[in-house]
MOPAC internal coordinates of N, CA, C and O (Angstrom, degrees):
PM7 1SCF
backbone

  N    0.0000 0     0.00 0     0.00 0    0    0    0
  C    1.4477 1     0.00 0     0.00 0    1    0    0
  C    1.5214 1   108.65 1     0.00 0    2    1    0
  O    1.2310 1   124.33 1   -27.69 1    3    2    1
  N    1.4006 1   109.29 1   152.31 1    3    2    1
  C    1.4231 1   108.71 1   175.13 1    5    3    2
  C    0.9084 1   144.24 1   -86.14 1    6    5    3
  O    1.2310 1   103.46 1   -47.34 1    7    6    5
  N    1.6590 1   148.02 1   132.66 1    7    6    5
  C    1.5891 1   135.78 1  -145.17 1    9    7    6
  C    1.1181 1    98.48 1  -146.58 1   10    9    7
  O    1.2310 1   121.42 1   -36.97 1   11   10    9
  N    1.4417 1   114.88 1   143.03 1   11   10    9
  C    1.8016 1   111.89 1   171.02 1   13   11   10
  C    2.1550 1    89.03 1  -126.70 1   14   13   11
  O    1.2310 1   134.59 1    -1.39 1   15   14   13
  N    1.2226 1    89.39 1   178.61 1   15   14   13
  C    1.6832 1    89.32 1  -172.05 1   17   15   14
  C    1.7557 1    81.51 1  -153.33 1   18   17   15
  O    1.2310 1   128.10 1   -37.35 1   19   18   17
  N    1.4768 1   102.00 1   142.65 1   19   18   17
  C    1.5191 1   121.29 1  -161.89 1   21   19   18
  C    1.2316 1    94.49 1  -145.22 1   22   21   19
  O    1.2310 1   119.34 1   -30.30 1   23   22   21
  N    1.6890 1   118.86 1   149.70 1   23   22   21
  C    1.4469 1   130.21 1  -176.45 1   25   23   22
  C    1.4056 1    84.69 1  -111.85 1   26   25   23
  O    1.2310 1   128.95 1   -39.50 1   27   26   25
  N    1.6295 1   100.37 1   140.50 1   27   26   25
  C    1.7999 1   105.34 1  -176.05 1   29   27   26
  C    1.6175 1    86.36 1   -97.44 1   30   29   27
  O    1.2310 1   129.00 1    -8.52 1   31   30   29
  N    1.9210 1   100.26 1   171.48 1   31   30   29
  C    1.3720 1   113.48 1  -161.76 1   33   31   30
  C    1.7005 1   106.33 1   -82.79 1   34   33   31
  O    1.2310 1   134.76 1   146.50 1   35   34   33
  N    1.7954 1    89.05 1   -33.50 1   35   34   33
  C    1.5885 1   121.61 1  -179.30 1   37   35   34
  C    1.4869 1    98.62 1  -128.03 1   38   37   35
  O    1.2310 1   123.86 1   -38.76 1   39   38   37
  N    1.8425 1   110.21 1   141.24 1   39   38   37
  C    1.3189 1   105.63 1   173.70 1   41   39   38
  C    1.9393 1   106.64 1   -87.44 1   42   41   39
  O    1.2310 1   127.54 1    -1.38 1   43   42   41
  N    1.4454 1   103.09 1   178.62 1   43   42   41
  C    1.4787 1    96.71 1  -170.38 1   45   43   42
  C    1.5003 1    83.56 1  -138.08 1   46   45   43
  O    1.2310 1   117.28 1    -1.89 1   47   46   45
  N    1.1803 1   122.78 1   178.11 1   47   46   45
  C    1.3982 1   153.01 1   161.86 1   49   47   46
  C    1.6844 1   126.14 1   -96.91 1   50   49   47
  O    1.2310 1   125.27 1   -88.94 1   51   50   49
  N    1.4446 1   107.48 1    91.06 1   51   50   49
  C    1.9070 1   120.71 1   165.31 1   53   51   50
  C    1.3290 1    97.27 1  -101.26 1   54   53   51
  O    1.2310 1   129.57 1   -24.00 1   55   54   53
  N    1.7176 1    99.16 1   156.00 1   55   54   53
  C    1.2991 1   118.00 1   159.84 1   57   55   54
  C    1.6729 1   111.44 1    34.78 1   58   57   55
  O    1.2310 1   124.03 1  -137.08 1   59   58   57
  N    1.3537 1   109.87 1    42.92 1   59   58   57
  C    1.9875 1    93.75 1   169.68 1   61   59   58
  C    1.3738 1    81.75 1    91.56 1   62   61   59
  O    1.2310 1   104.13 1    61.94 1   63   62   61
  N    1.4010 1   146.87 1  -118.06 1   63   62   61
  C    1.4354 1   164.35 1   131.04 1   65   63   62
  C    2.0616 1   101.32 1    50.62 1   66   65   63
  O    1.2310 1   133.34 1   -46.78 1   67   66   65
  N    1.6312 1    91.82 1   133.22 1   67   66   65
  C    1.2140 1   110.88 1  -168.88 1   69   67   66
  C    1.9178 1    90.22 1  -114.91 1   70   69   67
  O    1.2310 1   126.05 1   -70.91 1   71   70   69
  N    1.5063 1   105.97 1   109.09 1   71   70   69
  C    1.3434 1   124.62 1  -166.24 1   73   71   70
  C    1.5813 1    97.57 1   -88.77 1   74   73   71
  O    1.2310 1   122.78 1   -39.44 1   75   74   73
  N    1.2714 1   112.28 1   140.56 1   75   74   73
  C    2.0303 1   122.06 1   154.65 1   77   75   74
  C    1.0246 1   117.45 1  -147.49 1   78   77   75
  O    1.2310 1   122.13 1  -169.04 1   79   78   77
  N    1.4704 1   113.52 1    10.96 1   79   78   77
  C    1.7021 1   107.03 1   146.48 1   81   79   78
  C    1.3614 1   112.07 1  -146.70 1   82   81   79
  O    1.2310 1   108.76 1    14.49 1   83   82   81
  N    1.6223 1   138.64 1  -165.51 1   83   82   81
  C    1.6862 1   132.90 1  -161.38 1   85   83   82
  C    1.1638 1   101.61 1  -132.66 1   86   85   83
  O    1.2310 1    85.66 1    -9.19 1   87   86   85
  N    1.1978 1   170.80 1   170.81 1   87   86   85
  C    1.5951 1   143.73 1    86.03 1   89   87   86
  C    1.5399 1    97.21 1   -80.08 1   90   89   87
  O    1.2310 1   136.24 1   -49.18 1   91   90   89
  N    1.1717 1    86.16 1   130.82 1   91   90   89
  C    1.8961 1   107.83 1   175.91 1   93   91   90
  C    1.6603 1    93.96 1  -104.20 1   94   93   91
  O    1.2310 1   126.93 1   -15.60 1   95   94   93
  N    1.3860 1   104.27 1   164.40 1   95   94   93
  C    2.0655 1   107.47 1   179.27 1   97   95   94
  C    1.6412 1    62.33 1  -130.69 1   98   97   95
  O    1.2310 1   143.38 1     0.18 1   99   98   97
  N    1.8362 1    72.18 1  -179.82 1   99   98   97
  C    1.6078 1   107.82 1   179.24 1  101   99   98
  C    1.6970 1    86.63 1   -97.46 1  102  101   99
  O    1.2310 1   128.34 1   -33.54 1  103  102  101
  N    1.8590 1   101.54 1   146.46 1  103  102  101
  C    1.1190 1   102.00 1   156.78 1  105  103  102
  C    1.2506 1   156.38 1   -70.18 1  106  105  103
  O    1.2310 1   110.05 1   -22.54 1  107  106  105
  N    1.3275 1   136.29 1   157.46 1  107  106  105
  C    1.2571 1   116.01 1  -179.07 1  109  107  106
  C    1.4127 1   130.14 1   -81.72 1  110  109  107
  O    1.2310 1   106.88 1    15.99 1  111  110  109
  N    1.5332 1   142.02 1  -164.01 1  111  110  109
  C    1.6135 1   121.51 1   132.59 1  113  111  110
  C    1.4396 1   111.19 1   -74.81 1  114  113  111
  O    1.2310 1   113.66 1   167.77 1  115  114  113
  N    1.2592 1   129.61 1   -12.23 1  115  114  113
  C    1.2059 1   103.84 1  -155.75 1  117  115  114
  C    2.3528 1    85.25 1   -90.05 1  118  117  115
  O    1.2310 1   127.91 1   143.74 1  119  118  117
  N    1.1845 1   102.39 1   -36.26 1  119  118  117
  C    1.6254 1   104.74 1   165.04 1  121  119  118
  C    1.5564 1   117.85 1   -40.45 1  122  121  119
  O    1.2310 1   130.96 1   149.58 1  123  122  121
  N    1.4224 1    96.45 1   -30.42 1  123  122  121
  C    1.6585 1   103.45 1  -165.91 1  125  123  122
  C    1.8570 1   100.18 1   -82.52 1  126  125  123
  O    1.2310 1   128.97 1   140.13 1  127  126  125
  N    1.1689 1   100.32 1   -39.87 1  127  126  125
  C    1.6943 1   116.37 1  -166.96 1  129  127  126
  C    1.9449 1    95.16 1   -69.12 1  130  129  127
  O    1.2310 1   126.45 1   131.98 1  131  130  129
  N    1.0666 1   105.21 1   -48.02 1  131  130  129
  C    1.4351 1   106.73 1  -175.83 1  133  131  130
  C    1.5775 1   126.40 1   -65.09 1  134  133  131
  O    1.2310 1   124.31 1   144.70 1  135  134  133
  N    1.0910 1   109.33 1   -35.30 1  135  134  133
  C    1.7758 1   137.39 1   176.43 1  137  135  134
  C    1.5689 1   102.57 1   -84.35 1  138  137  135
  O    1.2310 1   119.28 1   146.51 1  139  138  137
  N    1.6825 1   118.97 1   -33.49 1  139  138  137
  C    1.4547 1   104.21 1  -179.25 1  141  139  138
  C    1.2326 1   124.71 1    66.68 1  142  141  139
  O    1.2310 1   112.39 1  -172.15 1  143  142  141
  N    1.3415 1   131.96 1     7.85 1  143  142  141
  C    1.3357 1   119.81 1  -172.56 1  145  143  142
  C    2.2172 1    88.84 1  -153.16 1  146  145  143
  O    1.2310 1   140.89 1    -5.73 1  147  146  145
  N    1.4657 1    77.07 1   174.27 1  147  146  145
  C    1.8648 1    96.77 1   166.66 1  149  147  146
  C    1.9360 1    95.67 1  -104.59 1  150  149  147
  O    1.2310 1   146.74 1   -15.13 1  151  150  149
  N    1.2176 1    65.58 1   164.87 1  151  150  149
  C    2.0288 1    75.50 1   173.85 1  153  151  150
  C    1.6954 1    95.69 1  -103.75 1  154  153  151
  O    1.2310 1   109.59 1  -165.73 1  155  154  153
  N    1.0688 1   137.13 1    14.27 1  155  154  153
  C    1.2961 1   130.15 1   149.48 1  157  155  154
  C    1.4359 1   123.61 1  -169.71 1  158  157  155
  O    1.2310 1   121.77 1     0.29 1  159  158  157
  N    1.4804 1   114.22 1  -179.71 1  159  158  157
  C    1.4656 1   121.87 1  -130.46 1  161  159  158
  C    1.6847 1    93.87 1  -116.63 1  162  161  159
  O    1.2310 1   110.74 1   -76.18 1  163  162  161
  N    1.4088 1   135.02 1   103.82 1  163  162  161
  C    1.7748 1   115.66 1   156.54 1  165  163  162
  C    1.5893 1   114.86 1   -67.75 1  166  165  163
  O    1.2310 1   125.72 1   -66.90 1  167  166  165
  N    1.1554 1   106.61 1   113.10 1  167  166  165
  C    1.2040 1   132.88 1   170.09 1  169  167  166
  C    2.2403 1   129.33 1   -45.20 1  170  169  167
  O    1.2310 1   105.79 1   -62.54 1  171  170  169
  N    0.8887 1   143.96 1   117.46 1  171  170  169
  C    1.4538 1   110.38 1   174.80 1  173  171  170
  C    0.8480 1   161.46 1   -22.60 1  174  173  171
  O    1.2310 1   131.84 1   149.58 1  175  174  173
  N    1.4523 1    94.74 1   -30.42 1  175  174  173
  C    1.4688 1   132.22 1   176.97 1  177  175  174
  C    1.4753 1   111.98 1   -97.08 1  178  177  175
  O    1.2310 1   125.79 1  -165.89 1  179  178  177
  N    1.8353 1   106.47 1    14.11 1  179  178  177
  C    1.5007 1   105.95 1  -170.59 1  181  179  178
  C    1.7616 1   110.40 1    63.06 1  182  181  179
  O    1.2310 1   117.51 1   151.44 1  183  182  181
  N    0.9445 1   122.34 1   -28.56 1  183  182  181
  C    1.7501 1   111.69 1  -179.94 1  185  183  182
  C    1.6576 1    99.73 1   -47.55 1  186  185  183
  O    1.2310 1   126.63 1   -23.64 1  187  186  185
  N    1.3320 1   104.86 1   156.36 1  187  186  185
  C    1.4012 1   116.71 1  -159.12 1  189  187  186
  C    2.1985 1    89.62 1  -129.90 1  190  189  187
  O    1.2310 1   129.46 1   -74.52 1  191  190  189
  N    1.3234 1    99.38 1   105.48 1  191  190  189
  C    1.9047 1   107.35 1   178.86 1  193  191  190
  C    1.6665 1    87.28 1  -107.49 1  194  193  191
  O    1.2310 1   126.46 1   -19.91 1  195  194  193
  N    1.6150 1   105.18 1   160.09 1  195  194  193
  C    1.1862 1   140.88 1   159.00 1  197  195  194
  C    1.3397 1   129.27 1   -56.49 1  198  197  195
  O    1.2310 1   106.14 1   -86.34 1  199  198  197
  N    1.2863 1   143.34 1    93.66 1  199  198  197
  C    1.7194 1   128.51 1   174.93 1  201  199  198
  C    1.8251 1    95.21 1   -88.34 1  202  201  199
  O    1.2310 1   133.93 1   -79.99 1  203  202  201
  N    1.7009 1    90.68 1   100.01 1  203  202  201
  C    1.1319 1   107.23 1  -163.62 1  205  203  202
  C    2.2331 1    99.43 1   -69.04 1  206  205  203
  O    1.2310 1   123.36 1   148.27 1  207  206  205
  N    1.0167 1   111.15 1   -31.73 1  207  206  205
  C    1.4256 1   103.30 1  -171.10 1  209  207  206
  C    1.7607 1   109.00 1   -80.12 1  210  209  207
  O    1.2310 1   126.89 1   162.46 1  211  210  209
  N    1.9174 1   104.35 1   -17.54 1  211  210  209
  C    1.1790 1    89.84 1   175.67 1  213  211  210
  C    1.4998 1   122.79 1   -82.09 1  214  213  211
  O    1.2310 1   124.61 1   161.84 1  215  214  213
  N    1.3191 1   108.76 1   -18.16 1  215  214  213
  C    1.3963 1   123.97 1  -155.18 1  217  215  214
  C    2.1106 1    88.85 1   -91.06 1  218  217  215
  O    1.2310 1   118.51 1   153.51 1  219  218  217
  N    1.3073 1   120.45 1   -26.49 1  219  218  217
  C    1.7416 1   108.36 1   154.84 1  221  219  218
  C    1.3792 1   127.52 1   -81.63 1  222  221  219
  O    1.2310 1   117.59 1  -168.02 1  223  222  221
  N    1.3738 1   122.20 1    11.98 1  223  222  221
  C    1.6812 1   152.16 1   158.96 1  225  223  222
  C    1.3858 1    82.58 1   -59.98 1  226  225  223
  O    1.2310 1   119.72 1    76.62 1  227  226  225
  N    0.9906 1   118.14 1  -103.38 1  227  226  225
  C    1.6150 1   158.90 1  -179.83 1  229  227  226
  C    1.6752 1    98.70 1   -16.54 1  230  229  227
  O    1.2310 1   117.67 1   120.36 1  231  230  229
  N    1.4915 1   122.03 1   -59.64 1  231  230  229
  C    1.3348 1   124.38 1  -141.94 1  233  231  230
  C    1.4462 1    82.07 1   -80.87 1  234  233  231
  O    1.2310 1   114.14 1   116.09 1  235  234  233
  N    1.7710 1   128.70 1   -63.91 1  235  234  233
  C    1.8833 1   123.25 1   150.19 1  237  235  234
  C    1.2612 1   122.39 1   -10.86 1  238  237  235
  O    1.2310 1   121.01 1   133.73 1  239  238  237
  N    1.5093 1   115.67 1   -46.27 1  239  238  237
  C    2.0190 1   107.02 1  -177.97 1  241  239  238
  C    1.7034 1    87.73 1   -70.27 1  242  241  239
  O    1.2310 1   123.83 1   120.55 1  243  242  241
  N    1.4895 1   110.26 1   -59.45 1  243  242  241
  C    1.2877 1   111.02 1  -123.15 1  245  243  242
  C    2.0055 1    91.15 1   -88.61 1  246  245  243
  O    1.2310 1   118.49 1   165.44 1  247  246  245
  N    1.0011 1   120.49 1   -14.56 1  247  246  245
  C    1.9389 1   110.48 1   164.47 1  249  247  246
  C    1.7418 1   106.24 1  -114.14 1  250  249  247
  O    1.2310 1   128.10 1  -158.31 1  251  250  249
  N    1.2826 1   102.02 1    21.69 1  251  250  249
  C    1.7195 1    94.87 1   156.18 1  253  251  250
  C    1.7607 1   101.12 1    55.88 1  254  253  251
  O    1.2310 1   116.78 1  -136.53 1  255  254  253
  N    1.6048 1   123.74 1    43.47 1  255  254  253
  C    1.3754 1   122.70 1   163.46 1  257  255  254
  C    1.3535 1   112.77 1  -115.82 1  258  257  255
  O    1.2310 1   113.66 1   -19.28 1  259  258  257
  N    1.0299 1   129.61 1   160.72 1  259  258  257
  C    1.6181 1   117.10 1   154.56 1  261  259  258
  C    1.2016 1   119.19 1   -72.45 1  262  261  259
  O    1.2310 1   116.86 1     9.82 1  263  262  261
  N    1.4336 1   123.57 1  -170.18 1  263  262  261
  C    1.2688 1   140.16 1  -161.64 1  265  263  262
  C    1.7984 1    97.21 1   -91.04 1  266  265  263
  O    1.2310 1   128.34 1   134.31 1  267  266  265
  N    0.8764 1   101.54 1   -45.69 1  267  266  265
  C    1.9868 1    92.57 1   178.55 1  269  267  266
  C    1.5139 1   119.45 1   -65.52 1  270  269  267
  O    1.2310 1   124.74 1   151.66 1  271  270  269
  N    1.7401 1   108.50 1   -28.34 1  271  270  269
  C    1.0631 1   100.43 1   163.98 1  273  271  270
  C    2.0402 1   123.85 1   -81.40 1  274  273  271
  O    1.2310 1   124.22 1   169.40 1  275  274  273
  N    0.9562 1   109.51 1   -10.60 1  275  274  273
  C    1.0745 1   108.28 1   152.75 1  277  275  274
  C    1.5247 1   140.97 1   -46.08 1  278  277  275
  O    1.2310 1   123.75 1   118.54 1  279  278  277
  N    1.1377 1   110.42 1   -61.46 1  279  278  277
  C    1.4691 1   158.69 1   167.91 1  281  279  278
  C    1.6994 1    89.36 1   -44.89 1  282  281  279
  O    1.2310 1   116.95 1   139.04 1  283  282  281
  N    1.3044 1   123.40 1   -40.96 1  283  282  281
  C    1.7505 1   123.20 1  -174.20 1  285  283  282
  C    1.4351 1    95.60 1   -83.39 1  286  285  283
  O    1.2310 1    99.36 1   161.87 1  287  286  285
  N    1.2302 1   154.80 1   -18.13 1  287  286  285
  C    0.8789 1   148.44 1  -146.93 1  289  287  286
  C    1.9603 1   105.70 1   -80.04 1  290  289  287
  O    1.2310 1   118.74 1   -26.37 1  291  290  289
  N    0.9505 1   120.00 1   153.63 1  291  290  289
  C    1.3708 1   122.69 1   169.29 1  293  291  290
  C    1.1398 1   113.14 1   -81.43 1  294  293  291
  O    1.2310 1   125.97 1   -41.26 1  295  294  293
  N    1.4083 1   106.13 1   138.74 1  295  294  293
  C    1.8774 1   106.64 1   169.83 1  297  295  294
  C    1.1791 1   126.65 1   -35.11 1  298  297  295
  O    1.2310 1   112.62 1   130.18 1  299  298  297
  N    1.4735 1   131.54 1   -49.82 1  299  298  297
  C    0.8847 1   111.33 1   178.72 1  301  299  298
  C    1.7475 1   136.26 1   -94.35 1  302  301  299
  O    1.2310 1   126.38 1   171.99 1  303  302  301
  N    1.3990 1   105.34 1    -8.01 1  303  302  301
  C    1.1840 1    87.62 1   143.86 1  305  303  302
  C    1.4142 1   141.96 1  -104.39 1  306  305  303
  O    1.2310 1   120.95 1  -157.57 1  307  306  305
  N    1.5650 1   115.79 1    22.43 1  307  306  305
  C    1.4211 1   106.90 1   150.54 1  309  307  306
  C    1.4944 1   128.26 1   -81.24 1  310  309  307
  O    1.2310 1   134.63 1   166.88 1  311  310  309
  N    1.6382 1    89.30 1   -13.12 1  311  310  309
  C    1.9564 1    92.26 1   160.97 1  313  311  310
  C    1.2782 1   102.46 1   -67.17 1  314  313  311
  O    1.2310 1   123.01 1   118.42 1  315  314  313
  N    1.1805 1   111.83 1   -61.58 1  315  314  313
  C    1.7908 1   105.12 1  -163.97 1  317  315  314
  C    1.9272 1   109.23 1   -58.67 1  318  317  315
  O    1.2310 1   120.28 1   135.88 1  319  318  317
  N    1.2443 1   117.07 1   -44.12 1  319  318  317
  C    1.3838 1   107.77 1   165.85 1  321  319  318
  C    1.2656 1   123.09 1   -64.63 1  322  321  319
  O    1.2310 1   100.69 1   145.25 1  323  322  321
  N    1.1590 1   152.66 1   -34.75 1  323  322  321
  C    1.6658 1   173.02 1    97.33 1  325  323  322
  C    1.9636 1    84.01 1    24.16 1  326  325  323
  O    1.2310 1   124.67 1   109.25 1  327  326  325
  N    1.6397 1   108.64 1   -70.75 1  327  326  325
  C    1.9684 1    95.63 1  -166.57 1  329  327  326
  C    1.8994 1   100.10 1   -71.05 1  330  329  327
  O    1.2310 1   118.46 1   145.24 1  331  330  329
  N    1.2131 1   120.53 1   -34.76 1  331  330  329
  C    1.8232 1   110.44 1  -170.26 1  333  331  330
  C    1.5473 1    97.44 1   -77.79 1  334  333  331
  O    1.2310 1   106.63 1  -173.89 1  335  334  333
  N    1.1613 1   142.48 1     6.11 1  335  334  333
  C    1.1910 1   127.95 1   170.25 1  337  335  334
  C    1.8817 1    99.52 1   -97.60 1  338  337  335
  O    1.2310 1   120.18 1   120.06 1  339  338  337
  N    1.5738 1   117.27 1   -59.94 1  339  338  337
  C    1.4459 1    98.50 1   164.77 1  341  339  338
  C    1.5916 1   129.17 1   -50.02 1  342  341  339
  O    1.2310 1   128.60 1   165.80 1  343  342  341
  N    1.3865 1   101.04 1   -14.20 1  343  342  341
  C    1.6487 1    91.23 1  -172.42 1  345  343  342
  C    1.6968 1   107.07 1   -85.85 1  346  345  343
  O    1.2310 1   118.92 1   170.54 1  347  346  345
  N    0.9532 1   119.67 1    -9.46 1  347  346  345
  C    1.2508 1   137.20 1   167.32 1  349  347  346
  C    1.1534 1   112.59 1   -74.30 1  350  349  347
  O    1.2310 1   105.02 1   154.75 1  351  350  349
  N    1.7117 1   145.32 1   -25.25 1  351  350  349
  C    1.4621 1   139.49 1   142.25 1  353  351  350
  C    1.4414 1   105.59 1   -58.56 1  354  353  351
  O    1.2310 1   109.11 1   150.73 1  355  354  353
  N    1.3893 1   138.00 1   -29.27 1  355  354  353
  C    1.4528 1   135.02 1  -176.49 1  357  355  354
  C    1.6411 1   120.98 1   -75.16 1  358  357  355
  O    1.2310 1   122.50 1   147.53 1  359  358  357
  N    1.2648 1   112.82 1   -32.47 1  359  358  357
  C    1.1839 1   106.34 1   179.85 1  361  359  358
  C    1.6000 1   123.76 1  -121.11 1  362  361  359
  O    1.2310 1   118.51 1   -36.49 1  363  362  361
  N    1.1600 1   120.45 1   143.51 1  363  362  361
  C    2.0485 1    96.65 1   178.37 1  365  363  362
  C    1.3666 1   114.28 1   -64.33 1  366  365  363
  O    1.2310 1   120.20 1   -12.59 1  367  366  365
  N    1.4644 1   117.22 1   167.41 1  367  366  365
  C    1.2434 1   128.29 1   173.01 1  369  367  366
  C    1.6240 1   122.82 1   -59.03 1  370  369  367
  O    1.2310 1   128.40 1   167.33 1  371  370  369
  N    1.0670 1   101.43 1   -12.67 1  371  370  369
  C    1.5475 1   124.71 1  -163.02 1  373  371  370
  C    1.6293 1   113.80 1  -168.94 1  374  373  371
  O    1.2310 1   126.27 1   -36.57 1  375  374  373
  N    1.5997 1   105.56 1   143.43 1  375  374  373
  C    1.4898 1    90.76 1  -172.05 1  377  375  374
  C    1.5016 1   104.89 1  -102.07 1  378  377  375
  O    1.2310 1   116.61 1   -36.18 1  379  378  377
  N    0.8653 1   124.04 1   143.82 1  379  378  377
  C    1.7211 1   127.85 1   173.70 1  381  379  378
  C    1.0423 1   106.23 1    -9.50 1  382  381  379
  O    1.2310 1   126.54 1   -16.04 1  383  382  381
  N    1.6378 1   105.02 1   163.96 1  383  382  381
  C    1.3638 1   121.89 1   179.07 1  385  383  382
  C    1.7290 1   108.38 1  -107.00 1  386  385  383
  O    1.2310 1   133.27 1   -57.29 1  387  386  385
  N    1.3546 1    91.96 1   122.71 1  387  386  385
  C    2.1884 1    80.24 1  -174.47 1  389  387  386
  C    1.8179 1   109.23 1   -79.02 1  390  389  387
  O    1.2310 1   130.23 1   -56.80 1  391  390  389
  N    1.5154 1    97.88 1   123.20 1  391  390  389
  C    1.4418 1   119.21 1  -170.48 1  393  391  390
  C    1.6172 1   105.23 1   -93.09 1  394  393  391
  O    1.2310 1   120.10 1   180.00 1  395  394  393

């Protein structure tokens, strides 16, 4: 499965544990089936926005924190975690196999 690992701007507090960086995975379906939602919205205009509360659903499954530690996170990197969790609906896990 796939993992990226990120240095936070500010550390936060999981589990007891004083955090300063994340590994996020890629999600699953069965993550997707449970959460019920996308972490963002196609627009009419095709523009592609953030469902910013779903996409900290997601960032909780997918780096194994709870929701309060979320919530500690600095703005900007829950923007930046908030876009690598949608960008992870954008691309496959793997690119084809050439047949």
């Amino acid at each position: 499965m796939s993992t990226t690992t990120h240095t936070l701007s500010a550390p936060i507090q999981a589990h007891g544990e004083t955090l300063v960086e994340l590994t996020i995975r890629r999600p699953t379906v069965q993550d997707c089936r449970a959460i019920k939602s996308l972490p963002y919205h196609i627009d009419k205009d095709e523009a592609v926005s953030l469902d910013l509360d779903v996409a900290a659903k997601y960032l909780g499954v997918c780096a194994a924190i709870p929701p309060g530690s979320v919530d500690q996170l600095d703005l900007s990197d829950l923007n930046r975690f908030a876009w690598l969790i949608a960008g992870f609906f954008m691309s496959p896990a793997s690119p084809p196999s050439a047949s």
